[in-house]
N, C-alpha and C positions, 0 to 999 in steps of 0.2 A: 504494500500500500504506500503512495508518496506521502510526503509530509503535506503537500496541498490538500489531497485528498482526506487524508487524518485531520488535519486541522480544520475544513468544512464538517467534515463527520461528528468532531467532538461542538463545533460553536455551533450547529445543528440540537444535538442532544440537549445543551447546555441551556439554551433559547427558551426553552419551557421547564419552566420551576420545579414540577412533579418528575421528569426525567433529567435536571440535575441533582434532585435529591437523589435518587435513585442512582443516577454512577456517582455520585461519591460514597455513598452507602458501600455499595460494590467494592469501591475502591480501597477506603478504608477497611472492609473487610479481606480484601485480599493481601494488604501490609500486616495484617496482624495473623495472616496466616488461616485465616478460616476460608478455604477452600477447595476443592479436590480436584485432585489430576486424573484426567483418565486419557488412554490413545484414541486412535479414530477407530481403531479394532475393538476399543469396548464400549464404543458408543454406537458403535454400527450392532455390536451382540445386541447392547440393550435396547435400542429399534427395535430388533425383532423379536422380543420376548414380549409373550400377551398381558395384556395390559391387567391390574387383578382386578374384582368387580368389589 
């Protein structure tokens, strides 16, 4: 992604109140470590596992 294109994308996001709360939330959650990694291999399994009712 260019920086032009990142920096539209973020002052986009940023523009409406409710979705900058929102990635800073994100964000600061992600500094402090609460988040989880996964591959595109486990996220393609967990696609296709059915959904529970």
């Amino acid at each position: 992604m260019s920086k032009k294109k990142y920096r539209n994308d973020t002052e986009y996001l940023l523009s409406n109140p409710a979705n900058a709360k929102h990635l800073m939330e994100s964000i600061a959650q992600d500094k402090a470590g609460k988040h989880i990694k996964k591959t595109m291999k486990e996220l393609l399994a967990m696609e296709r596992q059915p959904t529970p009712r």
